[in-house]
Structures are given as structure tokens and as C-alpha cells.
C-alpha positions as CSV (number, residue, x, y, z in Angstrom):
1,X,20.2,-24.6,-9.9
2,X,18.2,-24.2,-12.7
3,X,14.4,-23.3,-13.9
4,X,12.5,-20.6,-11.8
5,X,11.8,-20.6,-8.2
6,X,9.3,-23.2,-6.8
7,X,9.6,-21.6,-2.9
8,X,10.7,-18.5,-1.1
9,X,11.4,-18.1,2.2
10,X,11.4,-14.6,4.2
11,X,13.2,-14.1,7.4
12,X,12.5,-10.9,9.4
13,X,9.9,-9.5,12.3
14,X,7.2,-7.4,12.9
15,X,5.1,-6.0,10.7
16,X,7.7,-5.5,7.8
17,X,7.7,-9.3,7.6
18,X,4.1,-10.0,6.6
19,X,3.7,-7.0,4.7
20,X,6.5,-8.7,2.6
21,X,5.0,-12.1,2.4
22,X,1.4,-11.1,1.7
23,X,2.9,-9.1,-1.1
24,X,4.8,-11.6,-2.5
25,X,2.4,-14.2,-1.9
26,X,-0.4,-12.0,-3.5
27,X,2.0,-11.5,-6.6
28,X,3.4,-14.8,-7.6
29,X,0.6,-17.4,-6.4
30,X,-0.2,-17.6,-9.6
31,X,2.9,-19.0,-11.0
32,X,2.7,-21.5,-8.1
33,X,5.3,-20.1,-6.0
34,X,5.0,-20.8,-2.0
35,X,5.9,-18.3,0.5
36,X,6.9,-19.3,3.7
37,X,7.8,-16.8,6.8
38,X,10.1,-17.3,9.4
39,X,9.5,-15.0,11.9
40,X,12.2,-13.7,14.5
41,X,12.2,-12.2,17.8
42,X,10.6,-8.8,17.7
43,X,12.8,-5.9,18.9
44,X,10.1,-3.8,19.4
45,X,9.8,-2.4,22.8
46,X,6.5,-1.3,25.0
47,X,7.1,2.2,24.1
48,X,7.6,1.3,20.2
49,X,4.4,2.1,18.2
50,X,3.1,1.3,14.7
51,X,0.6,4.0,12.9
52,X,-1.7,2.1,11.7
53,X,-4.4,4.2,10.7
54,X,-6.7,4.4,8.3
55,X,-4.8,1.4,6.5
56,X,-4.9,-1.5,9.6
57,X,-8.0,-2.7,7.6
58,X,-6.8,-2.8,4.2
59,X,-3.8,-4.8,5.6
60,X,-5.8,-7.3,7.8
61,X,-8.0,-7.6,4.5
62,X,-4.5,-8.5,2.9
63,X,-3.5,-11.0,5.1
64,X,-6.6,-12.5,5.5
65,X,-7.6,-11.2,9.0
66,X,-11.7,-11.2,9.3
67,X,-12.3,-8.5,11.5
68,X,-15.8,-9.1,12.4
């Protein structure tokens, strides 16, 4: 292998997963570097909760999410 990079690929789930892949993407998209997720079955449960305020906003904003 040689030279830098051209793709990166990202295995995980839930919100850790995209939070990974937006950053990365937001960081080297310049330097014309794909980032591709593959996304595997979440463990969370019915119970299982994610705090997501006051950021959910800033992190649909980040991954592109209108909310209107």
C-alpha cells in the first residue's frame, strides 16, 4: 500500500457511529477522502436512553438533518 488514504470505512451502531463519520467526513473532505458507514445491529434496548439535550440540533445540523 502506498500514498494516503482515498476511503475509510467505519463499522459500529448507534449514535457513536455517525457521530464518527460526520466528524471524519467534516475533517478530511477536503483532501478528497470518502467516508462510508456500515452500520450494525443496534444493542440498544427499549429502556436504553440517549441524552440528547440541548446538543440534538447541533448534531442533526452536523449530519445534515433539516429539522423544519
Amino acid at each position: 500500500m502506498s500514498g494516503a488514504p482515498s476511503h475509510i470505512v467505519v463499522v459500529g451502531e448507534d449514535a457513536a457511529l455517525w457521530l464518527a463519520v460526520s466528524t471524519l467526513h467534516a475533517a478530511l473532505r477536503g483532501a478528497g477522502v470518502s467516508v462510508q458507514a456500515v452500520e450494525l445491529p443496534p444493542r440498544l434496548r427499549a429502556a436504553d436512553v440517549l441524552v440528547t439535550q440541548p446538543s440534538l440540533e447541533a448534531l442533526h445540523g452536523r449530519l445534515g438533518i433539516q429539522e423544519d
